[in-house]
N, C-alpha and C positions, 0 to 999 in steps of 0.2 A: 875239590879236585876239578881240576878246569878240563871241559869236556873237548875231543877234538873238534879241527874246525873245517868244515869245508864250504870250499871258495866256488863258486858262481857264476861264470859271465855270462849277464845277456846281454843279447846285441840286437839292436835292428837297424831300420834304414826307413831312407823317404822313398814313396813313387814320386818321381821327380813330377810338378808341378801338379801332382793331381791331390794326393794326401800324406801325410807326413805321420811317419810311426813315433811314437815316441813312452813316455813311462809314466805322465802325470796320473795321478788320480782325481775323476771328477768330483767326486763326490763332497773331497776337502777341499778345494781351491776358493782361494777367496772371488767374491764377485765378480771381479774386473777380468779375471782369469778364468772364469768360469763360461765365461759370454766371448772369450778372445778366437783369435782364429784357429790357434792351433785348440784349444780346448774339447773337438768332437773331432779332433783326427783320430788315429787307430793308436791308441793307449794303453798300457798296459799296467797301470799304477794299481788296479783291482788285484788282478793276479800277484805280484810282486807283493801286495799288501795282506796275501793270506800267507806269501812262504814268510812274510818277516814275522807274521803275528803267529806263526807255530812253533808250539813247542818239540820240537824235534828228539827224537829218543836214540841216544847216542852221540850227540852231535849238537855243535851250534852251527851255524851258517851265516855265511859273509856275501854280500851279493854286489856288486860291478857293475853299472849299466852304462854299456859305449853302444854307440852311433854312428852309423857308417855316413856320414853327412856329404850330402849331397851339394858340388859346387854352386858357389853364388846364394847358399843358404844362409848364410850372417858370418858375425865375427864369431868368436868360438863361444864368447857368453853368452850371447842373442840365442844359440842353439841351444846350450847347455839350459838355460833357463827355458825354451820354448819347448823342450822335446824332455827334459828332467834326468838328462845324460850325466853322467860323471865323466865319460870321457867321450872327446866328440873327433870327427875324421880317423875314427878307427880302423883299422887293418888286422887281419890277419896275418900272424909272421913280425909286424913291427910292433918294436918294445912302444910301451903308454905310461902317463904318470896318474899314479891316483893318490890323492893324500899325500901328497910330496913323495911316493914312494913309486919307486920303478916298477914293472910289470911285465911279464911276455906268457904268453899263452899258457906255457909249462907249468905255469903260478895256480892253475886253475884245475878242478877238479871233474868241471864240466863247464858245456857250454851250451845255450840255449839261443839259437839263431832264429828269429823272427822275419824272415825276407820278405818285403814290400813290393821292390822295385821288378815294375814290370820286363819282359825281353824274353829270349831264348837264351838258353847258359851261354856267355862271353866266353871266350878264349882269353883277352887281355884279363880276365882274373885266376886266369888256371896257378899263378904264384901263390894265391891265396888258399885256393884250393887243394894245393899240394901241402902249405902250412897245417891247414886243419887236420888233412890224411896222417901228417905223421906226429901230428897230437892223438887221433885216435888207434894207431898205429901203437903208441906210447902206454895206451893204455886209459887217455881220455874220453871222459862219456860224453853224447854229442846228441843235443835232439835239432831237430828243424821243422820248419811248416810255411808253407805261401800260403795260395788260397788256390782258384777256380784258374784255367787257361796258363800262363804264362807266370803268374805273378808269384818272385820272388825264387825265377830260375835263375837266370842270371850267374849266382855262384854257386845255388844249391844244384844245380842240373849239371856241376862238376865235380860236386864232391864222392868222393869213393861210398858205396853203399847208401847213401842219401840219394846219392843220382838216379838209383834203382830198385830203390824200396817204395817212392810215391811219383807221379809221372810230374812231368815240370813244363814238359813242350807243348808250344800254342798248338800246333800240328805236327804229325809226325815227324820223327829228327831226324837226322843223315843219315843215322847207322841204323834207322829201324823203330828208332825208342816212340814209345806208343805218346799220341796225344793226351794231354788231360784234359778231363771233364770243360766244355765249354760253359761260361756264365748265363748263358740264354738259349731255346728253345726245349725242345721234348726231352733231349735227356742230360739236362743239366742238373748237376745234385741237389737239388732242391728240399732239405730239411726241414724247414719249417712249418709247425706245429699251428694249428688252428688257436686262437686265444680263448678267454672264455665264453666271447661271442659265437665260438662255433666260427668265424670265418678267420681264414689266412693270408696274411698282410705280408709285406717286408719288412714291418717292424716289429711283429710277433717275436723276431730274432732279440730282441730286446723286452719279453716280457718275461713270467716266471715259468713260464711252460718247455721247459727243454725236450730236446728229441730221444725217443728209446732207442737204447742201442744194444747189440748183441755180441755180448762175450766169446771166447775162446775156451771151452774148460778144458783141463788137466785131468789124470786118474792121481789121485791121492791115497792111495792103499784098496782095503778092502774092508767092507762092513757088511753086516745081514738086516734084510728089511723084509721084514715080513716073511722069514722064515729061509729065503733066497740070497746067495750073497751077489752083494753089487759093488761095483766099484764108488767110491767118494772121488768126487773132485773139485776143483778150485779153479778159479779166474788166473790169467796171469798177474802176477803184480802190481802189477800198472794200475790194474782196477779191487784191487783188495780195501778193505777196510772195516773199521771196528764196526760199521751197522749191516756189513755184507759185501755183494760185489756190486760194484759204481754199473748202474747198467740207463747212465745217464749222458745226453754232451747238453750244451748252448746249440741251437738251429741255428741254420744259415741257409739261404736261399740259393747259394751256386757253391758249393765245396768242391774241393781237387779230389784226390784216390791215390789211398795207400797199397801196395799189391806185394805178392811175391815175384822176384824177376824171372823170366824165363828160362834167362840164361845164368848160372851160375860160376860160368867159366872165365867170368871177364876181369880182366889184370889192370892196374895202372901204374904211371911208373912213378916211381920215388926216390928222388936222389942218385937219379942214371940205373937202377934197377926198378926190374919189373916185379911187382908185388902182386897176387893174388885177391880177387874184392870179397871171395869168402874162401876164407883157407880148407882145409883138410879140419874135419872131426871125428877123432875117431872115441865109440862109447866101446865101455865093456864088452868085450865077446863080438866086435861087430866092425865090419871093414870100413875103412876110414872113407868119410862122403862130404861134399861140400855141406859146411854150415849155415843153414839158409836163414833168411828171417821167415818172420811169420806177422801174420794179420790175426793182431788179438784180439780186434771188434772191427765188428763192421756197424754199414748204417743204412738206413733204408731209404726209398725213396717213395713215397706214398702214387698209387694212380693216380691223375688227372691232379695231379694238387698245381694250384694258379697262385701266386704270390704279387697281388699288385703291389705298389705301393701309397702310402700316405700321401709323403711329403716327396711330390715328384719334381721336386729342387736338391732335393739331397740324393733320392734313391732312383735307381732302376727298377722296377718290378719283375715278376717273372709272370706272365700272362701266357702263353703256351701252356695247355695240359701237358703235365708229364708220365713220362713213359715209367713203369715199375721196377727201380732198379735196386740192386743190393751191391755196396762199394763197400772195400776197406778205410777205413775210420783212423783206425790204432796200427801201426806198426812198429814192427820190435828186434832188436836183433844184439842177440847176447855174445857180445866178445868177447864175456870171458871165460868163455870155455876151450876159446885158443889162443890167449893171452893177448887179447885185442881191448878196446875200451866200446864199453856196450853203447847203442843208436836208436834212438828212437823217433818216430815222423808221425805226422798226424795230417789227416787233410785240410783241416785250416786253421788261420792262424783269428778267426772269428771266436775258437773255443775259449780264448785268451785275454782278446780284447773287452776295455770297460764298455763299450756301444752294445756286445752280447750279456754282460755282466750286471753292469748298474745303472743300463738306462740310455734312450738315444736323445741325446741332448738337441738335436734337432727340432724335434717335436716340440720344443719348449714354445716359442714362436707361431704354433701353426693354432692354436684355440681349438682344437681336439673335442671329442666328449668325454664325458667323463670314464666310459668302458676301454678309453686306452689310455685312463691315467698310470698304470701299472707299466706299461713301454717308458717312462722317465723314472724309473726305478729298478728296470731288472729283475733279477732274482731276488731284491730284498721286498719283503712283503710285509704287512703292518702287523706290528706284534702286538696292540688290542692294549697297548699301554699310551698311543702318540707315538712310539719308536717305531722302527724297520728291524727285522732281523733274516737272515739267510731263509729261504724258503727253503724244504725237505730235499727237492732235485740240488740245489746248490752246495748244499752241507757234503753232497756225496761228488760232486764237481769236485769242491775244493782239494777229495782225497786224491782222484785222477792229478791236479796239481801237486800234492806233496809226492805222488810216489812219483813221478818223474826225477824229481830230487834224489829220491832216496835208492831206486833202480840204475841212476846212471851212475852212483858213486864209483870211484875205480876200485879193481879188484883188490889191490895191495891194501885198501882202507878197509874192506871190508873184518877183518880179523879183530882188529883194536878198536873199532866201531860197536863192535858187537859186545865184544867183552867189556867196554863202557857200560852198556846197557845193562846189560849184568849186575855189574859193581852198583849201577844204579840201584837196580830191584835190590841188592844187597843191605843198600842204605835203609829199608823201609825198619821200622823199630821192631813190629813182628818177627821179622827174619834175625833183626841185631839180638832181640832176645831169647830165641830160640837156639842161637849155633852157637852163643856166648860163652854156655857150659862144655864146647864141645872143641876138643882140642886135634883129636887125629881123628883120619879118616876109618878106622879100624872100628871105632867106638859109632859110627854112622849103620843103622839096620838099612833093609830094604825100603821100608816104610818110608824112612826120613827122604831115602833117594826118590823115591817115586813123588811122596808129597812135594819134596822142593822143586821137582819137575814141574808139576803141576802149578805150581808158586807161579812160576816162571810162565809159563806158558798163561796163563790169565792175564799176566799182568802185558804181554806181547800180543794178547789178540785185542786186549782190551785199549792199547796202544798203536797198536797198526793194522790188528785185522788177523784175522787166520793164516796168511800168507807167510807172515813173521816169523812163526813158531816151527815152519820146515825151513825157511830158507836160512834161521841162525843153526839148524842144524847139520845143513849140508855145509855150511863155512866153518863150523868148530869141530865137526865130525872128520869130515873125508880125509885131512891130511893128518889125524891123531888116532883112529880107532882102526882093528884088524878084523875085526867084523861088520864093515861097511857094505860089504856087497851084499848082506843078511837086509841091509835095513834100507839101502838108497832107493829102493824103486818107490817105498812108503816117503823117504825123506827128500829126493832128487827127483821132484816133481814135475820140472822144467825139463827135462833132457828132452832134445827133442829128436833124437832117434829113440827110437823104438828098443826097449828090451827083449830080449831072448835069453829067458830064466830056465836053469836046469829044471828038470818037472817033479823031483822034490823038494827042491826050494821053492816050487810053486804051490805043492801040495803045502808044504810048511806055511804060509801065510794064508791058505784057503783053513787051515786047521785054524790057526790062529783070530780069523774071521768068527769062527763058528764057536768059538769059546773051547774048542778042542785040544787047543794046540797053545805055543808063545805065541803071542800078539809082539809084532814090531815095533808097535806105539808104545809098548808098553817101555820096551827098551829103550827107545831111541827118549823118552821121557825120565828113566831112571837115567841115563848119560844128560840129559839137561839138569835134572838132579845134581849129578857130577859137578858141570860147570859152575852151577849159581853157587854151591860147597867151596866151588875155588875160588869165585869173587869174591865172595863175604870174608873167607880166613886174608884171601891177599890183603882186602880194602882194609880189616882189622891190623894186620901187620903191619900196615904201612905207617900210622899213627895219624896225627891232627891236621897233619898238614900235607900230603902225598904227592908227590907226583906221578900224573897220569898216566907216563909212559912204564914208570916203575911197578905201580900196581896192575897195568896190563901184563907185563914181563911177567911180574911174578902167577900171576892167575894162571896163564897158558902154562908155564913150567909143572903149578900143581895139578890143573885138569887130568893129563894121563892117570896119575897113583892114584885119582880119587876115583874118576871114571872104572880104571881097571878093579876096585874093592866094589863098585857097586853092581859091577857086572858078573862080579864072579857071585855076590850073592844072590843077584836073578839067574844065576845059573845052577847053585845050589838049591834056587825054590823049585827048579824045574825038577833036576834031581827026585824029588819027591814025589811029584806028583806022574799018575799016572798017563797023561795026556800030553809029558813032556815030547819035546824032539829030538832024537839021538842024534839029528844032523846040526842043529844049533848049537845045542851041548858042547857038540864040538869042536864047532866056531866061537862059541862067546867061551869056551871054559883053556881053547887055543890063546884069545884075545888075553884074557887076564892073565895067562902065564907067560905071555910076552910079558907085560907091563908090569908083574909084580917084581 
């Protein structure tokens, strides 16, 4: 069964005459290429080269890389071959050909803009600008990043929510909009990590020592530790995965800043109307309020840290002590909670490039000591065979790289994405022999449900992390179950107003906590039960050869009857036992006589 696909565009661009962005990978290029001029420009062939080498769950991926090329830059194949574009004098708004085949932004499920080129946001590209808005407008995911001062405002310093989620302006701009971080003196962002000399260079950015960074946590239900219940929580997405939460980047000696904007009232206009840059959201039980982003990590700035540099032919140093700062790193901002396509920015576009990744090719030339032989390798570090392999910070880098991927999906993919996954786990022979005998759901105990939850959730944290295992349940939950409001504050992680729970339903999960009461997890694990119940019968149904879209169809249609027999038997245990809740009772035992 052919799994869905989503589609890709990266894009970047040149600083005109100073460095040129482009996609190659150093690490493959044959000699002549490797020693060439563009070869230690800002590349992104590393990064590009983890999303093509993952195995992605749910999903294959298709990736685009166009070029905003810059005039007098060559003929189209000089660039295409010097930069590793597939499409070159790219636009926003105008159709491209890729593969003999046409293309226009719509085609794409996100888009990943790389901005080089130095300025203050142009007005002659507000066309372009407007194109993006009402991709993201549409429901497209959209990330961005420059770097330090100026670099890579240009377009991004007019796009709607990009504009004002990371600062873009050399100096403050017309209307007020704050300065970004400047490149040089005391309080430039200056990340970078001592090596393991103990002293910090400018090229440290280029060894295996990346910068600590500091998460965002979530409340994730309620547990007891130590006899006292306390809240769990979780990293936003961005930084989830199967060994924990990424609390890693790549250093860089002058990074931009990600923020929340002040003002959340500011409108742009789109096709002669005025649109709103954070709509109305309004949550359960609570007056509707602008949907703000948020700063998922930040990053620090160490006291007095001096960055000279090496190779003071290629780099600037930072030699000013610097002053102690804490900046946003990670920003985020989830549109689909008002049918927008989700945004994400980062302050530089260092975390990305091969110079922070695998090495500063510069250095090659300069007869160095041996203690920064590790700056022409990056994050790969010797695997005690003659090879390299990914250092421990890197492995957790890489995940920050796929969930960008996988968090700006649009909302409409995310239903049939998930239930791919599903069908997946379905596929395993354990699962195929256990439900083989098993023809209705009727014949299904509580056990089975809660085990096949469990199935399922190991194999989704083990696959992308803890993060997984709520957020395929807020997408197969919320629009199919009557008992939602029982379980989303445990499963709807992310909402980022604040709840205001009636104070038996608060008592009911504090019981729950304590081994008193129903546990949420418990539930919201029996309905994962549910689900995986309807992938296996669909994928069985469907025979040897299926089509994806039919076995998705069919799973969602079963999910409800199966969901609503397993709920009514965790409402029948409750039943029983003395420490059940008269209030859920009659919510989940409401829920199943909707559905039966």
């Amino acid at each position: 069964m052919l799994k869905p696909l989503v589609r890709v565009l990266v894009v970047t661009d040149d600083w005109t005459n100073v460095v040129n962005g482009g996609f190659l990978p150093w690490t493959t290029q044959p000699v002549p290429e490797a020693t060439g001029a563009n070869s230690r420009e800002f590349h992104l062939g590393e990064f590009l080269h983890v999303l093509t080498s993952t195995a992605w769950v749910g999903f294959d991926i298709e990736i685009t890389k166009a070029h905003r090329t810059a005039a007098g830059a060559g003929t189209a194949a000089q660039v295409k071959a010097d930069r590793g574009a597939d499409v070159v004098n790219f636009r926003f708004g105008q159709a491209f050909t890729v593969n003999g085949q046409s293309r226009n932004l719509a085609d794409f499920d996100m888009v990943l803009l790389f901005a080089i080129q130095a300025g203050d946001p142009d007005s002659a590209l507000a066309g372009e600008a407007e194109a993006i808005a009402q991709y993201m407008e549409a429901g497209g995911g959209f990330f961005a990043t420059g770097d330090h001062a100026n670099l890579g405002a240009p377009l991004c310093g007019l796009i709607p929510r990009v504009r004002s989620m990371r600062r873009w302006w050399g100096g403050t701009g017309p209307a007020g909009q704050p300065a970004a971080p400047s490149p040089v003196g005391a309080n430039r962002h200056d990340t970078t990590q001592p090596g393991p000399d103990g002293i910090t260079q400018f090229e440290d950015q280029s060894d295996e020592v990346g910068q600590p960074i500091h998460e965002a946590r979530y409340g994730a239900g309620l547990s007891v530790r130590q006899g006292y219940i306390a809240k769990k929580s979780l990293p936003h997405p961005l930084l989830c995965s199967p060994a924990g939460t990424v609390r890693v980047l790549p250093d860089h000696m002058h990074e931009g800043s990600c923020e929340v904007p002040s003002n959340l009232s500011a409108t742009f206009s789109l096709g002669g109307a005025t649109v709103r840059e954070y709509p109305d959201y309004t949550a359960s039980g609570q007056p509707p309020q602008p949907l703000a982003p948020e700063v998922v990590a930040t990053g620090h700035v160490r006291l007095n840290t001096t960055s000279p540099a090496l190779d003071t032919d290629a780099h600037v140093g930072g030699t000013d002590p610097t002053n102690d700062i804490t900046f946003g790193v990670i920003g985020a901002w989830d549109g689909h909670r008002v049918g927008k396509g989700r945004v994400v920015v980062d302050s530089t576009w260092h975390h990305f490039f091969n110079i922070n990744l695998t090495g500063d090719r510069y250095l090659e030339d300069e007869g160095l000591g041996s203690q920064h032989t590790q700056k022409l390798h990056g994050f790969y570090v010797p695997d005690g065979a003659g090879g390299r392999k990914p250092s421990s910070d890197y492995v957790m880098i890489q995940w920050y790289f796929r969930n960008i991927v996988y968090w700006l999906i649009p909302a409409n993919r995310h239903e049939s994405i998930w239930w791919t996954t599903l069908i997946d786990v379905a596929r395993r022979p354990r699962l195929v022999e256990e439900l083989g005998h098993i023809d209705q759901a009727k014949t299904l105990t509580l056990d089975h449900f809660h085990y096949f939850g469990q199935l399922a959730e190991d194999y989704l944290t083990q696959a992308r992390g803890a993060c997984a295992t709520y957020t395929i349940k807020r997408i197969l939950y919320k629009p199919k179950i009557p008992w939602w409001e029982w379980i989303q504050e445990f499963v709807d992680v992310w909402d980022p107003v604040e709840k205001l729970r009636q104070p038996e339903l608060r008592r009911d999960l504090i019981a729950g906590a304590l081994g008193a009461g129903p546990q949420p997890e418990v539930l919201g694990k029996v309905a994962l039960g549910a689900a995986l119940v309807s992938a296996a019968w669909a994928r069985r149904k469907a025979g040897a050869a299926p089509r994806a879209e039919a076995v998705v169809a069919a799973a969602a249609d079963l999910f409800p009857e199966v969901a609503a027999h397993g709920t009514a038997l965790f409402a029948q245990q409750l039943k029983q036992g003395a420490a059940g809740s008269k209030r859920l009772l009659e919510v989940v035992n409401g829920g199943a006589k909707l559905r039966a």
